[in-house]
C-alpha positions as a Python dict, from the first residue, in 0.01 Angstrom:
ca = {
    (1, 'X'): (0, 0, 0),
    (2, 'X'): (200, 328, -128),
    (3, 'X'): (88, 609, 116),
    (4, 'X'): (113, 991, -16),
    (5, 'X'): (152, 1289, 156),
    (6, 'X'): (144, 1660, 2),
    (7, 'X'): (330, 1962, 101),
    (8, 'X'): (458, 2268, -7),
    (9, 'X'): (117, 2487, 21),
    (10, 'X'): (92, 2846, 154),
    (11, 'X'): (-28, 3165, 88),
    (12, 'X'): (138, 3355, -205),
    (13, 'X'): (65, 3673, -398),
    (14, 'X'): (-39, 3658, -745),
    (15, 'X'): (214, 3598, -1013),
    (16, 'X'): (462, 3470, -716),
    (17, 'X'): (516, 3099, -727),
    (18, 'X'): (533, 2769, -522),
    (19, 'X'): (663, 2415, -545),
    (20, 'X'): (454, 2116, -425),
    (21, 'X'): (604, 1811, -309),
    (22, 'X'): (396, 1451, -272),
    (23, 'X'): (642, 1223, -119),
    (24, 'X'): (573, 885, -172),
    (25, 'X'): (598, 569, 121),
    (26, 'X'): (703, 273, -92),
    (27, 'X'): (803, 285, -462),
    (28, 'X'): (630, 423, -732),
    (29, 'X'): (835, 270, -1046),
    (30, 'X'): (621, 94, -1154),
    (31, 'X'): (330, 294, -1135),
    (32, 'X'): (142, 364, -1406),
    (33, 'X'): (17, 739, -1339),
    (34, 'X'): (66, 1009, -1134),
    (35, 'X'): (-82, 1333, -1062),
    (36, 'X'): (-202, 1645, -943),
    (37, 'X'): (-548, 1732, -870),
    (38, 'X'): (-718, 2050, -666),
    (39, 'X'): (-1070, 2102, -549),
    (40, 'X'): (-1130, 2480, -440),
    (41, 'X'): (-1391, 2591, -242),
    (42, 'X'): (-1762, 2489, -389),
    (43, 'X'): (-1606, 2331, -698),
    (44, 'X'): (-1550, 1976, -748),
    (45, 'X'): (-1211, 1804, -775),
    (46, 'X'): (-1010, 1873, -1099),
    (47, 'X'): (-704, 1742, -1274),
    (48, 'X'): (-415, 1920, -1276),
    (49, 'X'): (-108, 1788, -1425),
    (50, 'X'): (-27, 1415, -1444),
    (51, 'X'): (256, 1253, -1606),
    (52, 'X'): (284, 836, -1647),
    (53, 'X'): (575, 581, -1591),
    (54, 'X'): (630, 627, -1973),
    (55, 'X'): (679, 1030, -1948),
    (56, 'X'): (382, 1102, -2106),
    (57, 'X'): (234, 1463, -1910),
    (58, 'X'): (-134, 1570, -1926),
    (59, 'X'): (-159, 1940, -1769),
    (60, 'X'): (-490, 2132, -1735),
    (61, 'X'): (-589, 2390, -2021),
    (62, 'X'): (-606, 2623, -1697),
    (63, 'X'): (-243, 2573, -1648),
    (64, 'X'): (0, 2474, -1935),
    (65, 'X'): (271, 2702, -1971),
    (66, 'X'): (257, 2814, -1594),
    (67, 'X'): (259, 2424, -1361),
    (68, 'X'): (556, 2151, -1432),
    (69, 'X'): (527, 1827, -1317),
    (70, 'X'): (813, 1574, -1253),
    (71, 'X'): (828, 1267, -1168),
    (72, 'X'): (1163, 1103, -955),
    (73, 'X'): (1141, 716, -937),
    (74, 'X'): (1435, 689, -741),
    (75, 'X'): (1354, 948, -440),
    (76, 'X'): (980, 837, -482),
    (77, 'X'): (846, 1239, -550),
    (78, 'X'): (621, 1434, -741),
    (79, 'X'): (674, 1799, -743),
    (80, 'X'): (460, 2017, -947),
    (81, 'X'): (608, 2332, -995),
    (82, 'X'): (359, 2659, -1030),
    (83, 'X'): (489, 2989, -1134),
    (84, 'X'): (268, 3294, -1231),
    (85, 'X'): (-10, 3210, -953),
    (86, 'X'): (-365, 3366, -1031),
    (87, 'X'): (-619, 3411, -790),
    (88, 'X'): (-852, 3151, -950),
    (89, 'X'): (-572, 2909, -852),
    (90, 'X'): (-677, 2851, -506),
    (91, 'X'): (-752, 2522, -403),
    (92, 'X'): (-668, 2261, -195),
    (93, 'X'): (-387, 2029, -383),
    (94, 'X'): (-377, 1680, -356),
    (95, 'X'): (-94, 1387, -541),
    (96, 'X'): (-274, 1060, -656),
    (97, 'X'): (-177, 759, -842),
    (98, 'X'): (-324, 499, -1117),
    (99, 'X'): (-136, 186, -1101),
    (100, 'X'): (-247, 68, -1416),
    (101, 'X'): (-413, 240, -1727),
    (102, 'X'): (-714, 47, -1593),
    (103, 'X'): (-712, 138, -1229),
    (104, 'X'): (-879, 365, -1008),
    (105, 'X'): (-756, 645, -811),
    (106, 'X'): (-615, 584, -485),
    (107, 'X'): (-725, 742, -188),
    (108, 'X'): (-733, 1079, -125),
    (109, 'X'): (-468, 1222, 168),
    (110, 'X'): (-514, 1552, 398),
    (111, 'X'): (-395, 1777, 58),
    (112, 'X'): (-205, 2090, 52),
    (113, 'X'): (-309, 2448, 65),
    (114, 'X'): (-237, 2683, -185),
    (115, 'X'): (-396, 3030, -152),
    (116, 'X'): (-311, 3312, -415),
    (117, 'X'): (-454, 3656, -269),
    (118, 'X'): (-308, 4036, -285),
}
């Protein structure tokens, strides 16, 4: 059972930036998917940026060309790296995994804050 655990939240101005962390418990080699997602307040979860065991990254419409995700099989991270912070990108963040192209999500952890205000 791979446990994940998200940090790197806080409160940043807009246009300032912030690097997420989801430090994995046991290996995740050999998993198929992982990801970024972020629910903000009365909106439902959302996909952020993902990127797969082949290298293959998905990123949000919302985001590309401001978020970078990476993937390090040998510390067992995912950092997703957000410059140019708007407002809208509020949210609580949270790292997830697919094992397989045919599995489910995981389950969801405590998530990190991100809050972009003047």
């Amino acid at each position: 059972q791979v446990q994940l655990v998200e940090s790197g939240g806080g409160l940043v101005q807009p246009g300032g930036s912030l690097t997420l962390s989801c430090a994995a418990s046991g290996s995740i080699a050999k998993i198929y998917a992982m990801g970024w997602y972020r629910q903000a307040p009365g909106k439902q979860r959302e996909s952020v940026a993902s990127i797969t065991s082949g290298g293959t990254i998905n990123y949000a419409d919302s985001v590309k060309g401001r978020f970078t995700i990476s993937r390090d099989n040998v510390k067992n991270t995912v950092n997703l790296q957000m410059n140019s912070l708007k407002p809208e990108d509020t949210a609580v963040y949270y790292c997830n995994f697919r094992r397989t192209p045919l599995s489910g999500f995981g389950s969801w952890g405590q998530g990190t804050q991100v809050t972009v205000s003047s």
